[in-house]
Structure formats: C-alpha cells, structure tokens
C-alpha positions in Angstrom: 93.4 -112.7 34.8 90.5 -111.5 32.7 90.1 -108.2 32.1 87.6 -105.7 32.0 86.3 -103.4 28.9 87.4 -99.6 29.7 84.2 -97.6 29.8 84.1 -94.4 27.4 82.9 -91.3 29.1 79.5 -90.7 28.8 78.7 -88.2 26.1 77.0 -84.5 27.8 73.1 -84.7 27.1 73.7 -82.1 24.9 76.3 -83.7 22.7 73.7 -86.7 22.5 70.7 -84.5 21.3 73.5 -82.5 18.7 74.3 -86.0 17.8 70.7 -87.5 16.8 69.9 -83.8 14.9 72.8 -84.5 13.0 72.0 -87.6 11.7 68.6 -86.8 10.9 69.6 -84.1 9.2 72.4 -86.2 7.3 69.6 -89.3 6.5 67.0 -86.6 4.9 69.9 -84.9 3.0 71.5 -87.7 1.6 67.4 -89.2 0.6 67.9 -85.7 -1.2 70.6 -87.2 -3.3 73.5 -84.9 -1.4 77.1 -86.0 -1.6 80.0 -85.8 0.9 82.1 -82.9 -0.2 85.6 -81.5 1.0 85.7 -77.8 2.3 89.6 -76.8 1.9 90.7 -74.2 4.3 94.0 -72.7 4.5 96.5 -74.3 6.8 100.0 -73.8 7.6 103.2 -75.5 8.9 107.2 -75.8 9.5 109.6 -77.3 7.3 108.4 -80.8 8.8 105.1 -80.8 9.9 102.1 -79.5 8.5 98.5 -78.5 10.2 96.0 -79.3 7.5 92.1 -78.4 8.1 89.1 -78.4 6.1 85.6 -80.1 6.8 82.9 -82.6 5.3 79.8 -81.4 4.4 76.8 -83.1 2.9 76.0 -80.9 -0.9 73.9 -81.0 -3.9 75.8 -81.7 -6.8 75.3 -79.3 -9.8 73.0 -80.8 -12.7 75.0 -82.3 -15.6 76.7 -79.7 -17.8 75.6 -76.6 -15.3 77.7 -74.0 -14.7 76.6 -73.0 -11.2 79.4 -73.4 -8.5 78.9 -75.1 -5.3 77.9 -72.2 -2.6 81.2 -72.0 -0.8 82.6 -71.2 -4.4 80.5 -68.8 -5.8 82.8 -65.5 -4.8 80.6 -63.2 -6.7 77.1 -63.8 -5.6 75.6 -61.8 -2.8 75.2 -64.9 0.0 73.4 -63.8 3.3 74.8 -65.4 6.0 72.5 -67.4 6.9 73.1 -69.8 4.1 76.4 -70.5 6.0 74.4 -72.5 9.3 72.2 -74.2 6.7 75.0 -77.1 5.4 74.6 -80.5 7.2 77.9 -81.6 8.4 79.4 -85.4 8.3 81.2 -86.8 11.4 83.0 -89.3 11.9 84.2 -89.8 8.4 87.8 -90.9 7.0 89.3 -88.5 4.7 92.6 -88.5 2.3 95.1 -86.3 2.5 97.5 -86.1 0.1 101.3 -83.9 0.7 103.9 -84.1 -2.1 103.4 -87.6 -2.8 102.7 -88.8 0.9 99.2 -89.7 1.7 97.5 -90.0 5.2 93.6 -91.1 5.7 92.4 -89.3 9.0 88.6 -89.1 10.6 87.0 -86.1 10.3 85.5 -85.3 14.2 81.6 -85.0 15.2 81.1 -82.1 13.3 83.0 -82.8 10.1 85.9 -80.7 10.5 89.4 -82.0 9.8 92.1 -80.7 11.9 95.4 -82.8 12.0 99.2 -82.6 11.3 101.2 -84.8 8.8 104.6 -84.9 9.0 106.3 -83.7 5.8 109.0 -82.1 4.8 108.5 -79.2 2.4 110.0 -76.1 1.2 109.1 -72.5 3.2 106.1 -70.5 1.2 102.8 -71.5 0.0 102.1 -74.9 -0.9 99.3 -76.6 -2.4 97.8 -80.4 -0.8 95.0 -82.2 -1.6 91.7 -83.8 0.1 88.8 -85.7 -0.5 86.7 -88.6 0.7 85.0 -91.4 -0.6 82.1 -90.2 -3.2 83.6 -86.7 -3.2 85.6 -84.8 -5.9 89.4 -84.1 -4.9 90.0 -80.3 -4.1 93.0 -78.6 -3.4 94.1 -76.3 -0.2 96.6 -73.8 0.0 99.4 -74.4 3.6 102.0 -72.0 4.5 105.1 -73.6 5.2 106.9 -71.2 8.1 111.0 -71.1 7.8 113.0 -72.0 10.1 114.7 -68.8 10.5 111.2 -66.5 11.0 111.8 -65.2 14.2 108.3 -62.6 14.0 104.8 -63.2 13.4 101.4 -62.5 13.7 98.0 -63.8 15.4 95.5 -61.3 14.4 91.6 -61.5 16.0 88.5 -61.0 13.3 85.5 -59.6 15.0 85.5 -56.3 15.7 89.0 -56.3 15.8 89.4 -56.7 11.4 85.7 -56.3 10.7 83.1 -54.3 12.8 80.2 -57.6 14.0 79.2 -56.0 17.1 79.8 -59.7 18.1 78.7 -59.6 21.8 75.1 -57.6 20.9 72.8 -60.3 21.0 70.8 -58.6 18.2 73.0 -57.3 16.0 75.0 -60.7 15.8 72.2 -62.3 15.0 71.6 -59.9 12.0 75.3 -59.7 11.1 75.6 -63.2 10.8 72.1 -64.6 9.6 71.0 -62.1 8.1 73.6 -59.1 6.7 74.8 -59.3 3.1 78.3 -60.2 3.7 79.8 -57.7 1.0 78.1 -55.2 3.7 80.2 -56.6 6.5 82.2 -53.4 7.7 86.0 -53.6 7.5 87.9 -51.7 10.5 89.8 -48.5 9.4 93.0 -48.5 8.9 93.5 -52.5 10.1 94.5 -54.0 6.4 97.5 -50.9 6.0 98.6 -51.9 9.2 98.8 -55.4 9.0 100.4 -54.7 5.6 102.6 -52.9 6.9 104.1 -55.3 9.4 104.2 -58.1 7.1 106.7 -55.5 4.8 108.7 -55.0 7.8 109.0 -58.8 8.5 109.2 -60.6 5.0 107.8 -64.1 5.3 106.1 -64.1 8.8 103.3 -66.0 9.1 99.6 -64.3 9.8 97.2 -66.1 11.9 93.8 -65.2 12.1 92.2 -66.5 15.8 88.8 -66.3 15.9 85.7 -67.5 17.9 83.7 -67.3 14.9 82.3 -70.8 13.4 84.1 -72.5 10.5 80.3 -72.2 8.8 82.1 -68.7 8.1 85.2 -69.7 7.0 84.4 -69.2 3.0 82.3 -66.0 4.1 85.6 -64.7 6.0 88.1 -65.5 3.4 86.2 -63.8 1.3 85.7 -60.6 3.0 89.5 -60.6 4.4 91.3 -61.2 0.5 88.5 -58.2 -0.7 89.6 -55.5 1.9 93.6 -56.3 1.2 94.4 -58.3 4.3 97.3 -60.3 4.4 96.9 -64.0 3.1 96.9 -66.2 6.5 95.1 -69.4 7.8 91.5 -69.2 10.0 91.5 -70.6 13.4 87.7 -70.9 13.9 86.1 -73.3 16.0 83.0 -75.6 15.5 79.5 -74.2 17.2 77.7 -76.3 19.4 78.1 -78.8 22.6 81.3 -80.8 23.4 81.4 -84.3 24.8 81.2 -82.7 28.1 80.2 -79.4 27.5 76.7 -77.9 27.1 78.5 -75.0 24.7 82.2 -75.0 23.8 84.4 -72.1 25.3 85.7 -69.5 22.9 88.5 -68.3 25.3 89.7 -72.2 25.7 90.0 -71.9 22.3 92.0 -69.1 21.9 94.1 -70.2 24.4 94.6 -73.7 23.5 95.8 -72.4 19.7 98.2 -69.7 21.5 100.2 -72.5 22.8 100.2 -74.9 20.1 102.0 -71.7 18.1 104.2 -71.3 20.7 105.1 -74.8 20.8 105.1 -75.5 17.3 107.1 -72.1 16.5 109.5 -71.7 19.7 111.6 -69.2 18.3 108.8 -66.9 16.7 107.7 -63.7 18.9 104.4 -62.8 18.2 102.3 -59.6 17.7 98.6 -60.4 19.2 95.9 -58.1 17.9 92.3 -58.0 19.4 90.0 -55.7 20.9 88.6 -54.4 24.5 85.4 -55.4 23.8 85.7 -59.3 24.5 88.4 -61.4 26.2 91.3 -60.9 24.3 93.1 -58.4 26.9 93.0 -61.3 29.6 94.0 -63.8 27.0 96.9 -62.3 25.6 97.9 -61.0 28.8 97.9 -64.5 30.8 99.7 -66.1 26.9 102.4 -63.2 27.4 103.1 -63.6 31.2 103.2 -67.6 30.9 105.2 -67.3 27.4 107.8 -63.7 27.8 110.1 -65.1 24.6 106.7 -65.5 22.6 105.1 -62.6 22.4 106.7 -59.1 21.1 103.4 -56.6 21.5 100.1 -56.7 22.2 97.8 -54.5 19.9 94.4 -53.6 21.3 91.7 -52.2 19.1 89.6 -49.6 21.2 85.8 -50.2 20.8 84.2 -46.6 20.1 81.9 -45.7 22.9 78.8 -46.9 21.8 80.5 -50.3 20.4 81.6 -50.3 24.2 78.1 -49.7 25.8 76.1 -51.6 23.4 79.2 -54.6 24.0 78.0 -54.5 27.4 81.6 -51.9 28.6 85.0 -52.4 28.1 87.6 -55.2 29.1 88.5 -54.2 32.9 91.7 -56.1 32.4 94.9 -54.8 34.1 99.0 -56.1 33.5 100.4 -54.3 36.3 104.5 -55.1 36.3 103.6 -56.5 33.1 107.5 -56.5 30.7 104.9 -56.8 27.5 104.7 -54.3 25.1 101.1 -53.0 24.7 99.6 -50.7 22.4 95.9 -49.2 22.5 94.0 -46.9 19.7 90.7 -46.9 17.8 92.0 -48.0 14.4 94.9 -49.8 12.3 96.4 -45.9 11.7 96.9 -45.5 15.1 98.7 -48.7 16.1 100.8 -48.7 13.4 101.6 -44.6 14.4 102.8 -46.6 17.5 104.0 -50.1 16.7 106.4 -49.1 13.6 
C-alpha cells in the first residue's frame, strides 16, 4: 500500500511575511561581511538535566587588532535600546553545545534562539558550558545546577515588578525600550534587599526571572539586574513577533507554559511568585497556584502607584476567593519583605 506524504501545517501569513524580512535582512547583512555569532544566556538545571539557551545573531566582526567589544559585550558604554531590535537573527541553524565533555548539536528555531535540555550529570552550583556554530568564535555561558534537596525557590517578574517600564503605556514603552538610556532604567525600591533577603534565608534556591520582555533585551537586562544588586538567576524571555499560527505570540502563554515546566522539572520545590497588578500576573499565578497547591509557597504582588495604575490602563480585577495560597500585596520590596519574612 503506498503511502501518502504528511502535509506540514501551513505557516500563519504572518509567520510567512516575518520569514521573507528575515532573510532579506540576513542576505544584505551577511553581503556586509557579518558573521554568525553565539549570544550565551544564563541557563539552569538539576543534577541530570540541564536547560541551556542563547541565540544566533548575524555581527560585524571587530577590525584586526581592535579593541572594541562586540555590542552585547560592551558593559560600560551608554547603549539606547534601540540598538537591541536592530541585530538580524539566524534561524534555522545547528549549533554545538558542549557540557563537561559531552557534546550535543541542536537547531536554533526561526528566530535564532536556542532553547533545549541535555542530559548531564553535574554537580549543584554554577557551572560553566560552551556554544558556538559553524564560522562563529566559541563563548561560554554560565547554568545553575539546582540540588536535589532545594525545597524553595523563586520566579521573580521584570517589568514594573524589578524595574519601573511602564510596560503597558504604549508611549512610554516605546521610549523605555527604543529610546531610554538603559543606565536610566528605574530600579523598584526596595525589590533587590528583598530578594536578597530571601535567597539568605534559603541558601542555594534557584531565582528565576519570567518575563514577557524580548531576548533582544536579555544583555540590556542582565546588565541592569547585576548593577542594582539582584540575585544572579536565568532570564525567561520570549522571542517578539508571529508564531506558525499566530499573528503575535501570547505573553501570558508564556508565563504559563514556563510555570509548569518548573513545576515539572523541580517537583519538590515551592515557589515564591513575584509580579505586579498592573498586567496579568495575579490571574497567572493564581490559576499556577490553584492547579499546582504543593508548588507554590506565596504570591508577592507589587502594587502599581496610582498613576502607574491609571496610565496602565487600572489595576488587575483578579480575585482568589477560598484561595489556601499565601498572598502578599505592597508598593515596594520593603513592604513585602515587612510581610513575607
């Protein structure tokens, strides 16, 4: 009996026009002389399996004998973040991993970013693995390898929850992300002491930062978070633009999605979710909590001011009526830790 060719799902429209910019962008680039190049970002792991992400980007290599650091490297330099939206990404493109001595080749997805696990066995605390691709120089990321016995940690929100972005302001994103000098990006009173603070009180549990944000930000963020004192933690961002059938991927999904794949991956770890009233993290961590009691040990809400709230377009309306979850509300990292420690 012959048989017949499964058909692939047909990409959105909007995947197919993302698609042909790309490689428009990547053909003018690369007549430009650009070079595939690693982006390392922090990942993070158990004992025997490790989550390792970075992405591929298309960059001019410095001249012979300069001194000048590739952008995402240049720590010192005022970079408005603009320059952040303006690398060309390269999809579909096999890059090597390499773990103590084991090495895996994996494909970078549409957008270039690398998000997979490898199955190693390694010792808890910070680690350091290696990536690159064909063309591109070998670079080194940093994983944190979870042990077995952590039974608390945390998944922490970024905007407006760590930093003031006035995310949902339409104007004042744009500005704050295009256009602000990131060393004037606003840290959130109090919010470094108090994740401090709990990482004291819990030696060794992991810290998690969940964001909708970009990974175009990534450097930008790590940055800012290691300048204002946070705890050292992976990003979870997420890559901007359409989905195979999306017109415009969903932050919340995202959110969600990462919530249980910690709760999965760490079974016997309760967590502390921190995030704000200005967005969707209320629902989000209430719906994780209800669906996931032995997960979750408080919920930390960030109070918008009231004009964050009004110019946010109001306040989450999210109730947890009969909800067991421990939740804690005030404007600033002082007064949740007045309540949470």
């Amino acid at each position: 009996m012959r048989s017949h060719p499964v058909a692939l799902p047909r990409l959105h429209r909007a995947a197919r026009i993302d698609d042909a910019i790309h490689e428009f962008r990547e053909k003018w680039a690369r007549r430009r002389g650009h070079l595939p190049t690693v982006i390392p970002y922090a990942g993070y792991g158990s004992v025997t399996r490790v989550r390792v992400l970075g992405r591929v980007l298309l960059a001019k290599p410095p001249k012979p004998g300069s001194r000048r650091a590739l952008p995402w490297r240049r720590k010192e330099e005022r970079v408005r973040g603009w320059r952040s939206f303006t690398s060309v990404p390269v999809g579909s493109v096999d890059v090597t991993i390499e773990i103590e001595g084991i090495v895996r080749t994996v494909k970078a997805d549409r957008g270039g970013v690398v998000d997979t696990t490898v199955d190693v066995e390694l010792e808890p605390g910070w680690h350091t693995i290696t990536m690159h691709t064909e063309g591109s120089d070998t670079v080194e990321a940093p994983v944190n390898i979870v042990a077995p016995d952590t039974d608390f940690g945390i998944v922490c929100d970024i905007d407006d929850t760590v930093m003031v972005t006035a995310l949902p302001r339409p104007f004042l994103a744009f500005w704050n992300t295009f256009v602000l000098n990131e060393h004037a990006r606003t840290p959130t009173p109090g919010m470094a002491v108090f994740l401090e603070r709990l990482t004291s009180a819990h030696p060794g549990a992991p810290v998690i930062y969940l964001s909708t944000g970009a990974w175009n930000v990534a450097p930008t963020l790590t940055r800012f978070l290691s300048r204002n004192l946070y705890p050292r933690g992976p990003l979870l961002l997420t890559d901007w633009g359409p989905t195979p059938d999306r017109f415009f991927r969903s932050g919340p999904e995202h959110k969600r999605s990462n919530l249980k794949r910690l709760a999965e991956q760490f079974p016997d770890i309760r967590w502390v979710l921190i995030g704000d009233d200005g967005q969707h993290d209320e629902s989000i961590y209430g719906a994780f909590a209800r669906e996931n009691p032995g997960s979750v040990e408080a919920i930390a809400i960030r109070q918008l001011s009231p004009s964050e709230a009004v110019l946010a377009g109001g306040r989450s309306k999210s109730a947890h009526p009969g909800d067991a979850t421990r939740w804690v509300y005030a404007p600033d990292g002082a007064g949740l830790a007045a309540q949470m420690l």
